[in-house]
N, CA and C atoms as an extended XYZ file, in Angstrom:
222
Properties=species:S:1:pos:R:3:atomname:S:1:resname:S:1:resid:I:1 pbc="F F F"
N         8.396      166.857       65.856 N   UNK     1
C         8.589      166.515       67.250 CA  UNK     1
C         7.261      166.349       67.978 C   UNK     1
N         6.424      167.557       68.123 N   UNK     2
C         5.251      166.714       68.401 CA  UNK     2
C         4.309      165.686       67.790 C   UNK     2
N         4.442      165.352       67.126 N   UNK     3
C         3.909      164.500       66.327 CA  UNK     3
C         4.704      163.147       67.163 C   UNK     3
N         6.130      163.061       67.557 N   UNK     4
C         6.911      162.497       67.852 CA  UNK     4
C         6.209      161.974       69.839 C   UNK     4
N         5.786      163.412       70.265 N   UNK     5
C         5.399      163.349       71.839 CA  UNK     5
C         4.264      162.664       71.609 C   UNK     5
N         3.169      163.135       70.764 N   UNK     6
C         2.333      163.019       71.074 CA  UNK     6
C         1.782      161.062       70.805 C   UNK     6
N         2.728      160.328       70.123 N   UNK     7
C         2.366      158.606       69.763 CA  UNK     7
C         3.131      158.634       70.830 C   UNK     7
N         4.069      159.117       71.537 N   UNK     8
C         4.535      158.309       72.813 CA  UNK     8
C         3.747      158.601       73.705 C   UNK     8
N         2.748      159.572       74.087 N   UNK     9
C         2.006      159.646       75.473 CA  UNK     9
C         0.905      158.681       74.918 C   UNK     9
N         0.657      158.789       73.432 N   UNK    10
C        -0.636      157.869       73.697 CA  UNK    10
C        -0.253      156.192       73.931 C   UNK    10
N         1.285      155.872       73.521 N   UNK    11
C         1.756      154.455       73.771 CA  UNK    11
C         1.590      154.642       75.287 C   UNK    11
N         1.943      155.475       75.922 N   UNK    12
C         2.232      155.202       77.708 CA  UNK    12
C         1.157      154.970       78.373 C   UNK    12
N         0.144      155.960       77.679 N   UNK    13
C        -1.811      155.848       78.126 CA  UNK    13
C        -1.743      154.665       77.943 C   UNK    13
N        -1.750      153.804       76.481 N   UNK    14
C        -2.113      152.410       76.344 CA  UNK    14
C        -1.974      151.606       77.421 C   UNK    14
N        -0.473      151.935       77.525 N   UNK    15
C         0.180      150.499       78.336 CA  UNK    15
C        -0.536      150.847       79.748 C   UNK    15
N        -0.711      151.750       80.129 N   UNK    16
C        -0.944      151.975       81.545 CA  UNK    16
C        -2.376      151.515       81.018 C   UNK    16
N        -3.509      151.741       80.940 N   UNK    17
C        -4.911      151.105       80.857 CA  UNK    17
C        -4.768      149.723       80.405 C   UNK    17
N        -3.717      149.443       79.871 N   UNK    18
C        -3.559      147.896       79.813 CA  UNK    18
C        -3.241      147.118       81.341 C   UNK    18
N        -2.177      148.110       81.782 N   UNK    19
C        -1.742      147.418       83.216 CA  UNK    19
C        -2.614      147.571       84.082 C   UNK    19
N        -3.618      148.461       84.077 N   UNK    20
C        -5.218      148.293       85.113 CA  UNK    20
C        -5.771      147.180       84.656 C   UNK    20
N        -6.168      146.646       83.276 N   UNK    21
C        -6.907      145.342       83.120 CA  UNK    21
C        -6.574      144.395       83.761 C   UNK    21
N        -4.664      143.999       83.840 N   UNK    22
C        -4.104      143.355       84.052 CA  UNK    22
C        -4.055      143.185       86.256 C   UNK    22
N        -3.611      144.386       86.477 N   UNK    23
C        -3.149      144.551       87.375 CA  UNK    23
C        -3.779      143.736       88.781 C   UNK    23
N        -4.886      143.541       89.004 N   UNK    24
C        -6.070      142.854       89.595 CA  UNK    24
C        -6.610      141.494       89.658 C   UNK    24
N        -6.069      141.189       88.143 N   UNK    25
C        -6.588      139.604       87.362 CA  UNK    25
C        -6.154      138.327       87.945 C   UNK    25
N        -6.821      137.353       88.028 N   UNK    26
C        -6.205      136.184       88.612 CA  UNK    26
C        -6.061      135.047       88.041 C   UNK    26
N        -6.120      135.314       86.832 N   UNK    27
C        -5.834      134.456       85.645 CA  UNK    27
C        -4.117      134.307       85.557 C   UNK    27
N        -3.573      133.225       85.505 N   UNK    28
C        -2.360      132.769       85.687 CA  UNK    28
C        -1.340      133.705       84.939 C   UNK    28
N        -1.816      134.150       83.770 N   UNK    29
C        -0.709      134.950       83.149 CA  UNK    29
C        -0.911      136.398       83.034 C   UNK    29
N        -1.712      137.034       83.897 N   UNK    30
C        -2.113      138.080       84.570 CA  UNK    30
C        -0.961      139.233       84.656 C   UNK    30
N        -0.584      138.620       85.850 N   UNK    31
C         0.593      139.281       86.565 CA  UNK    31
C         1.978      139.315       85.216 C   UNK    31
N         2.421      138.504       84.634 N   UNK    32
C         2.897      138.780       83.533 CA  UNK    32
C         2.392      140.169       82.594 C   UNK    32
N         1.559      139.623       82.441 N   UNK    33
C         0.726      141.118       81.687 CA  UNK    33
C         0.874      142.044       82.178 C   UNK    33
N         0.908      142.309       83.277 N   UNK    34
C         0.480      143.638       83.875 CA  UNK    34
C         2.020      144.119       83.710 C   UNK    34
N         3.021      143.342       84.143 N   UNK    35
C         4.106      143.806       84.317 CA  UNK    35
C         4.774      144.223       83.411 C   UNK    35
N         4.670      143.122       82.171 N   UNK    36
C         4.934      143.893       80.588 CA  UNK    36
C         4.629      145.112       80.325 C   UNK    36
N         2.946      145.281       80.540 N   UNK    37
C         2.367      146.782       80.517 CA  UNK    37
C         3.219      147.954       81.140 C   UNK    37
N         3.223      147.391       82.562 N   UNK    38
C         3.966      148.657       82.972 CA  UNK    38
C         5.451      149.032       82.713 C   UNK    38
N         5.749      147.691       82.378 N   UNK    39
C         7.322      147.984       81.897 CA  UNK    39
C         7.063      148.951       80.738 C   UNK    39
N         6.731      148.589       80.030 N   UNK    40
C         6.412      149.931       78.678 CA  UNK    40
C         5.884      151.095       78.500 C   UNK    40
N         4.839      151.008       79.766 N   UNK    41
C         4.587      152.720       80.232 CA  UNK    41
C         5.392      153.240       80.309 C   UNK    41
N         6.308      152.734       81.340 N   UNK    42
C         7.455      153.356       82.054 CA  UNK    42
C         8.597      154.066       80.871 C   UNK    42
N         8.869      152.813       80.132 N   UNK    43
C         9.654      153.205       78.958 CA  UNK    43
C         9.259      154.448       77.506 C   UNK    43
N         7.726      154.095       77.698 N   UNK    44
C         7.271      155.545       76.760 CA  UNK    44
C         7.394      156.719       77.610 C   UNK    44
N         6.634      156.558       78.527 N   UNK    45
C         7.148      157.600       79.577 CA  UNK    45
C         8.645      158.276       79.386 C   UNK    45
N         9.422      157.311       79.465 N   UNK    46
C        10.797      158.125       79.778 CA  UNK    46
C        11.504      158.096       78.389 C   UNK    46
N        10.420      158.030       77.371 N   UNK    47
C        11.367      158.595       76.213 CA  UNK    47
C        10.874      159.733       75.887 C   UNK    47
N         9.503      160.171       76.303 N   UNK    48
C         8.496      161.018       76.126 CA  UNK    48
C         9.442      162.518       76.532 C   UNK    48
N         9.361      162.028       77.902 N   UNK    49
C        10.698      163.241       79.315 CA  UNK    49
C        11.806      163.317       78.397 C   UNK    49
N        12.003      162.423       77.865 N   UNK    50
C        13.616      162.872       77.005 CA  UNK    50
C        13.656      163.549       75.693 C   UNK    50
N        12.364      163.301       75.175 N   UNK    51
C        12.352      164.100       73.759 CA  UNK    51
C        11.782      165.234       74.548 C   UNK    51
N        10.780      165.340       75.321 N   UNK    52
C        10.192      167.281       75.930 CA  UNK    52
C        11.835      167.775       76.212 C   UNK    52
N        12.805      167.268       77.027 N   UNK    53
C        13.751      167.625       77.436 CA  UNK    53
C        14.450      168.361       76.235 C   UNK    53
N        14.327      167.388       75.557 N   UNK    54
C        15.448      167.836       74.054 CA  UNK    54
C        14.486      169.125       73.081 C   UNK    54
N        13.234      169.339       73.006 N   UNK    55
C        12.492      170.413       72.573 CA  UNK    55
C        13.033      171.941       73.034 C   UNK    55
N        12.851      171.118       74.910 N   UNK    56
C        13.017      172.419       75.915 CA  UNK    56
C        14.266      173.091       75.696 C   UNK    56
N        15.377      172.021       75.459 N   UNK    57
C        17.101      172.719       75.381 CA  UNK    57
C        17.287      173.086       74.353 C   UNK    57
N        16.519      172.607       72.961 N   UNK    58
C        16.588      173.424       71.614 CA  UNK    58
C        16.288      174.426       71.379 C   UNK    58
N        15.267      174.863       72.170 N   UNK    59
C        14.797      176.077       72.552 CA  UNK    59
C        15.182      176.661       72.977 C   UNK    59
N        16.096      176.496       74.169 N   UNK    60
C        16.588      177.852       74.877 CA  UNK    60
C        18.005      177.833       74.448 C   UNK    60
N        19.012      176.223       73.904 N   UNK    61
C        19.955      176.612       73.511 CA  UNK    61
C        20.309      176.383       71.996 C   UNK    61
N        19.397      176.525       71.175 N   UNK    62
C        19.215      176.282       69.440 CA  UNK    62
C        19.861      174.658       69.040 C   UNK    62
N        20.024      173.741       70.138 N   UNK    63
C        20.964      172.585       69.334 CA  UNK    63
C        20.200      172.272       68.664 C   UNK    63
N        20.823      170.777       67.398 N   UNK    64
C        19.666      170.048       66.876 CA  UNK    64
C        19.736      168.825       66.721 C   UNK    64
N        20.321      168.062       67.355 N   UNK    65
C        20.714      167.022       67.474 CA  UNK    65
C        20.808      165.999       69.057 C   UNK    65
N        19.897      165.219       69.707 N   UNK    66
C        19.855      164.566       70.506 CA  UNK    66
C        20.193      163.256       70.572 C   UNK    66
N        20.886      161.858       71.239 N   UNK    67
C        20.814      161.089       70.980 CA  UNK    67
C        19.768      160.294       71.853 C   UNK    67
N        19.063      159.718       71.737 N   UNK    68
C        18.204      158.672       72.898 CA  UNK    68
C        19.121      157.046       72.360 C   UNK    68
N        18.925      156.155       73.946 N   UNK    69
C        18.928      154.603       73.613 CA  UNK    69
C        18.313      154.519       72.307 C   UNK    69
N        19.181      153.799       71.146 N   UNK    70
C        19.041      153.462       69.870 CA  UNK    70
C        17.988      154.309       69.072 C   UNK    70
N        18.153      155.925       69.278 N   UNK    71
C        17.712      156.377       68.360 CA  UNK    71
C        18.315      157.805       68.145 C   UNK    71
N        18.906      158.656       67.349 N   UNK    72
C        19.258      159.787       66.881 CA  UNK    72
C        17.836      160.740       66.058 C   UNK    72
N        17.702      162.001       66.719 N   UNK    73
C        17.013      162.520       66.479 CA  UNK    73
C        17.354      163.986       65.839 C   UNK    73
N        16.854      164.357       65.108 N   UNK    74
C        17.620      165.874       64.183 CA  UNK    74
C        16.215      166.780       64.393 C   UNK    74
């Protein structure tokens, strides 16, 4: 599992220092970029919150089994 947190915070870092390159640029496909970027922060981000979530409740309530959008986790 951490092994699991820890490639999703560094995907969310990515995308977010990607969406600063982007975010500013006035190159026509810029704003595209940036928005891709942040769309995928957002999304590592909130798979990140959902696997800590699922650590935190295994922990206090022993389950072992979570489901996320298209992925099952044991």
């Amino acid at each position: 599992m951490n092994e699991q947190m820890e490639r999703l915070k560094e995907r969310a870092e990515w995308h977010q220092e990607e969406f600063g390159k982007y975010q500013n640029d006035d190159r026509p496909y810029a704003q595209g970029a940036a928005q891709y970027h942040l769309e995928k922060a957002q999304e590592a981000w909130n798979d990140y919150g959902r696997l800590k979530a699922y650590v935190e409740t295994t922990e206090r309530w022993n389950t072992d089994v979570i489901s996320l959008p298209g992925r099952v986790l044991k």
